[in-house]
C-alpha positions in Angstrom: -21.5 -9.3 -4.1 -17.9 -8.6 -5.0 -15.1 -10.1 -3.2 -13.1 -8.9 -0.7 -9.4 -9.2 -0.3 -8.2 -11.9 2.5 -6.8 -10.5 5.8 -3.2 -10.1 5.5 -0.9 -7.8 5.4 0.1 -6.2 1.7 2.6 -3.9 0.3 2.6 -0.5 -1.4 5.5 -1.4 -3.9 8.3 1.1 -4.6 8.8 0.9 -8.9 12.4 1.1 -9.2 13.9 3.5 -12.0 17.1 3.6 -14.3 19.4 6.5 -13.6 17.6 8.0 -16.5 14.2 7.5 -14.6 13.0 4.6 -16.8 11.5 1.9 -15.0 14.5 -0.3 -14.5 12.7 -3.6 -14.7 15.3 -6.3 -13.4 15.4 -4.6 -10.3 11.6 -4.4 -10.1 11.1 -8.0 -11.2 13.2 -8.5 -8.0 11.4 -6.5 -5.5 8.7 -8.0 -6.6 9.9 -11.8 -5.7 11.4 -10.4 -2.7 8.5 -9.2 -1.5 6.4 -12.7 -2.4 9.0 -14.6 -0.9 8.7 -13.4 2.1 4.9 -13.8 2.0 2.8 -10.9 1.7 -0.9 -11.7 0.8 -0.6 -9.1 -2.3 1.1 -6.0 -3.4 -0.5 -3.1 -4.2 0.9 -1.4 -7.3 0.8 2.6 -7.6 -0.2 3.0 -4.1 1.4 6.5 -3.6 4.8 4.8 -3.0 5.4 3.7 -6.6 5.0 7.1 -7.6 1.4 6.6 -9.3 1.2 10.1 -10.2 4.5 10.0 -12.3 3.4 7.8 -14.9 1.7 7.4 -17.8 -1.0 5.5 -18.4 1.1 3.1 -20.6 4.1 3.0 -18.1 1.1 1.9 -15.2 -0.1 -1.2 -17.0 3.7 -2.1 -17.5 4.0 -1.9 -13.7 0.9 -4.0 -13.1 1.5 -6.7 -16.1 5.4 -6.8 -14.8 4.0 -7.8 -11.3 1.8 -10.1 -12.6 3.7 -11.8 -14.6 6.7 -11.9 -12.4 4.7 -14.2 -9.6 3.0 -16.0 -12.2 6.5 -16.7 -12.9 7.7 -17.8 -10.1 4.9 -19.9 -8.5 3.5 -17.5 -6.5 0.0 -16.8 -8.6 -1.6 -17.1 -5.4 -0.7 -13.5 -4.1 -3.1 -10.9 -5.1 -2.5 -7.5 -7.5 -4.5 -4.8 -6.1 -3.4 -1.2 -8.8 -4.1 2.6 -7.7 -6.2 3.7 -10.3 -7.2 7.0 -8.5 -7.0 10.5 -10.7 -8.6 14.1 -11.4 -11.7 12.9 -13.0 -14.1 10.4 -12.9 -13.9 9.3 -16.6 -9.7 9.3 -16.0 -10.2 7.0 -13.3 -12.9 4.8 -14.5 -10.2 4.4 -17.5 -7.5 3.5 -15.2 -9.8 0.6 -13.1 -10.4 -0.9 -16.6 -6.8 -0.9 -17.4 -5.8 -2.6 -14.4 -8.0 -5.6 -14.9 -6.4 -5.9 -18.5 -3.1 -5.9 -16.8 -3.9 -8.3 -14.5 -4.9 -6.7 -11.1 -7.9 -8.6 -9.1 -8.8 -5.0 -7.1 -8.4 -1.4 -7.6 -8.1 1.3 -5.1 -9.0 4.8 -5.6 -7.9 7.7 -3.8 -10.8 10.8 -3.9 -9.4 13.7 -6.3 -8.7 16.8 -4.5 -7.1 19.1 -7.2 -10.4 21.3 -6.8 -11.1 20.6 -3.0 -13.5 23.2 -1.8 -15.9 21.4 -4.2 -15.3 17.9 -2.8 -18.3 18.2 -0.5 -19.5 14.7 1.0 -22.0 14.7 -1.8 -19.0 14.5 -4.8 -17.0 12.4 -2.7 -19.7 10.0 -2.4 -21.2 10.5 -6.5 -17.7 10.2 -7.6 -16.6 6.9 -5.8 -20.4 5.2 -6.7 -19.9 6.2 -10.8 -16.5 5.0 -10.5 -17.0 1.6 -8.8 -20.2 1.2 -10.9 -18.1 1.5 -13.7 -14.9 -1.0 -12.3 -14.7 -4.0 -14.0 -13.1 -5.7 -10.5 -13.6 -4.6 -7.1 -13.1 -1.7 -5.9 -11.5 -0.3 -2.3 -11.4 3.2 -1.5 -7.9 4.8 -0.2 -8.6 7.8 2.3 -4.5 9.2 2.7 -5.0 13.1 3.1 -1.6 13.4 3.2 -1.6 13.5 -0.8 -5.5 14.8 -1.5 -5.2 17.9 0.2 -6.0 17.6 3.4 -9.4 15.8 2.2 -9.6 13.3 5.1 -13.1 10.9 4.7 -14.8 10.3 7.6 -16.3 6.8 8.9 -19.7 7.9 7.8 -18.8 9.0 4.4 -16.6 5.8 4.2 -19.4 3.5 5.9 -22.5 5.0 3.5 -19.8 4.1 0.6 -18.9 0.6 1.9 -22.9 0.1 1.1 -22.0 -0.3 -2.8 -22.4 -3.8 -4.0 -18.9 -3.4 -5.9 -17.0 -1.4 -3.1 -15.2 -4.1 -1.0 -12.7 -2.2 1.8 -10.4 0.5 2.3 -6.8 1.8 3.0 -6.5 4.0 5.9 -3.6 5.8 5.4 -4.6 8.6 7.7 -4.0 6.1 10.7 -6.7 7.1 13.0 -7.5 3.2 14.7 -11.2 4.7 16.2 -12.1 5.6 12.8 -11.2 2.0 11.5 -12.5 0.4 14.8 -15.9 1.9 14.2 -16.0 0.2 10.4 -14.8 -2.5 11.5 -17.4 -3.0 14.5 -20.4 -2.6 11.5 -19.2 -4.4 8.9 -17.6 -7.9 9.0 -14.6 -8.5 7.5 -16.3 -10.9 4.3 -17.9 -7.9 3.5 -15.9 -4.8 3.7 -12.3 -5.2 4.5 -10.5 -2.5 6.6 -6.7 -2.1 6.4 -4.0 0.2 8.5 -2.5 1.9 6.0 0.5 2.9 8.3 2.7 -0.4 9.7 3.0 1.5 12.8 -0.5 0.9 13.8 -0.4 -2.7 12.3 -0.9 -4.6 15.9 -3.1 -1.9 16.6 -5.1 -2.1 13.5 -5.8 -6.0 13.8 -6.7 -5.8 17.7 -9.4 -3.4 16.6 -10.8 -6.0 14.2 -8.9 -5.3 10.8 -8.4 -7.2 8.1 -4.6 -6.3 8.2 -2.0 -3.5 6.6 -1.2 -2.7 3.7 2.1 -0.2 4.2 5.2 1.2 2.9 8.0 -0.6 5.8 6.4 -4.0 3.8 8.7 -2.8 1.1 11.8 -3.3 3.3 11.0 -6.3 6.1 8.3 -8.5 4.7 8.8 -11.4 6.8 9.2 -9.2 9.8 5.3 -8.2 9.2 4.5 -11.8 8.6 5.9 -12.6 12.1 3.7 -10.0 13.8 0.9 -11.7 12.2 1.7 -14.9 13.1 2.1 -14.1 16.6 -0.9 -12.5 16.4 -3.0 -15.3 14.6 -1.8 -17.5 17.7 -3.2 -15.4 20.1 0.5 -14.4 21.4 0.2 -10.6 22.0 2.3 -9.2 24.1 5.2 -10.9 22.0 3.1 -9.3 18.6 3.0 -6.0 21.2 6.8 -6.2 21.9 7.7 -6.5 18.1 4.9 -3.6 17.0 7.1 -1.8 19.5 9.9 -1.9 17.0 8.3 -1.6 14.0 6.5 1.7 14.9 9.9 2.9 15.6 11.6 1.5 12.5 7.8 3.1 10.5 8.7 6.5 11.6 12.4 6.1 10.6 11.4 5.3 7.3 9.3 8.3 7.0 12.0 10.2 8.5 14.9 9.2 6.1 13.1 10.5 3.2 10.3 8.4 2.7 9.8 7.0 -1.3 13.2 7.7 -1.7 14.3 6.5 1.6 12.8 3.0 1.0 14.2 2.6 -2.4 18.1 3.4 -0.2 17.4 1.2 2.3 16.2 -1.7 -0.2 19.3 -1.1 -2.3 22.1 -1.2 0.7 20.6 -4.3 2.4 19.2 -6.7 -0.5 21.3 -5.9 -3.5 19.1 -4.8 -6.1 17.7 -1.4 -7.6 19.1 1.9 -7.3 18.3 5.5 -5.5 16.6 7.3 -8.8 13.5 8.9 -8.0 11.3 11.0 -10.0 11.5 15.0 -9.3 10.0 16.5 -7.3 11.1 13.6 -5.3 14.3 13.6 -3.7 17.3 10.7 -3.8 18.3 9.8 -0.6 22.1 8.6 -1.2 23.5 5.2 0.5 26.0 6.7 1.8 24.1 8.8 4.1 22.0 6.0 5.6 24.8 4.7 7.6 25.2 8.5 9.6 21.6 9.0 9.8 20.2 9.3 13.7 17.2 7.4 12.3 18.9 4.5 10.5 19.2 2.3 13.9 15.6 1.5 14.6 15.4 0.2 10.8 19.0 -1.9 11.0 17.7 -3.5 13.9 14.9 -4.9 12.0 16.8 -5.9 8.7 19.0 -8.0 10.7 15.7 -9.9 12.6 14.3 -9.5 8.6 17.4 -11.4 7.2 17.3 -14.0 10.0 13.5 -15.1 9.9 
């Protein structure tokens, strides 16, 4: 049986680019210490925030190999790698899981394609994830976000028949619905299928409900904020984990608000003094000096100064 990732919560890292929208590696290297240092279990690299679908092939084991490397580095070989290797086709894909354990990721997690999908019936859906984890040299999660496969949103049946697979160890629910995770997570333990929020505003929720954690974008901006909620939670203190959730749901939606991929990489840059605003089109730039006047900036401050203090 494969091996699921530990409970924890994990980040979707933002890939920081040059001006001239090459990867702009210093500030990357950064993140990605930032981000260990303030003790996520892994980081997830092209999740949708690092901007997956905007790279080449080459450019996505230079993401993975740079993360890698970089906590390897710095003593932190511990934390996991976990790459988005999802694409259009199944021989793409089964490409992309095998380049991602060269690279040095310990999981893979693949999003369903959805550029034709009236023809992902549940039978695809299911045939497509079983060739490709049959084929993944490491194991294999599947990432159910509808938000970028077309409105293709994967049920808990679809997602339970799949979690069946000897090599198919959890999923990312990104769509954020807590029943749907809290009826995985009441058939399958945790040792053998992990379930994750994919949204930190339903982080609390997530774990209450028998999850093995998050994995989501606000990570990229208060690590240790999410490790305090966890703590809290690990120590049976709730309604201070419930107070704090509180917060972060608000400061979650901010994010999203701002200008999502491109409101992180703003936010990151003003408060922790590394990387810049560049996007890739059709993305947009936020600019920093627009966070400051921005109605939703407040919920996210308040957090960054807790973040900076922990």
């Amino acid at each position: 049986m494969a091996k699921t990732p530990p409970p924890g919560y994990y980040v979707p890292a933002v890939l920081f680019f040059q001006d001239n929208e090459e990867i702009d590696v210093p500030a990357y290297k950064a993140h990605i210490l930032r981000l260990a240092q303030g003790g996520v279990t892994g980081i997830l690299v092209q999740g949708s925030n690092g901007e997956a679908q905007h790279l080449s092939h080459d450019e996505r084991k230079q993401a993975i190999k740079l993360a890698r490397d970089t906590l390897n580095e710095n003593g932190f070989q511990n934390v996991l790698i976990l790459a988005g290797t999802g694409a259009q086709s199944t021989r793409e894909t089964k490409k992309l899981c095998v380049d991602a354990m060269e690279a040095g990721a310990t999981h893979v997690l693949v999003l369903t394609p959805s550029t034709w999908a009236p023809q992902m019936t549940v039978e695809n859906i299911l045939r497509f994830h079983r060739e490709v984890a049959d084929a993944s040299p490491i194991p294999y999660m599947i990432y159910n976000f509808p938000v970028v496969t077309a409105g293709i949103d994967l049920d808990s049946d679809t997602i339970a028949t799949l979690a069946e697979h000897p090599n198919i160890v959890g999923t990312k629910l990104s769509c954020g619905n807590v029943g749907k995770l809290h009826r995985l997570t009441s058939r399958f333990p945790s040792s053998q299928f992990a379930v994750f929020a994919g949204k930190s505003e339903v982080f609390l929720h997530g774990l209450l409900s028998g999850g093995a954690g998050t994995i989501a974008a606000l990570v990229n901006i208060v690590p240790k904020v999410h490790g305090h909620i966890y703590k809290l939670y690990s120590e049976g203190k709730i309604a201070e984990a419930m107070e704090l959730q509180g917060k972060i749901g608000h400061a979650d939606w901010a994010a999203q608000k701002i200008g999502g991929i491109g409101g992180i990489k703003a936010i990151v840059s003003k408060n922790f003094g590394y990387g810049g605003i560049a996007v890739r089109g059709p993305l947009k730039q936020v600019l920093l000096d627009s966070l400051q006047s921005n109605q939703y900036y407040p919920p996210l401050e308040e957090l960054i100064v807790l973040e900076k203090s922990l």
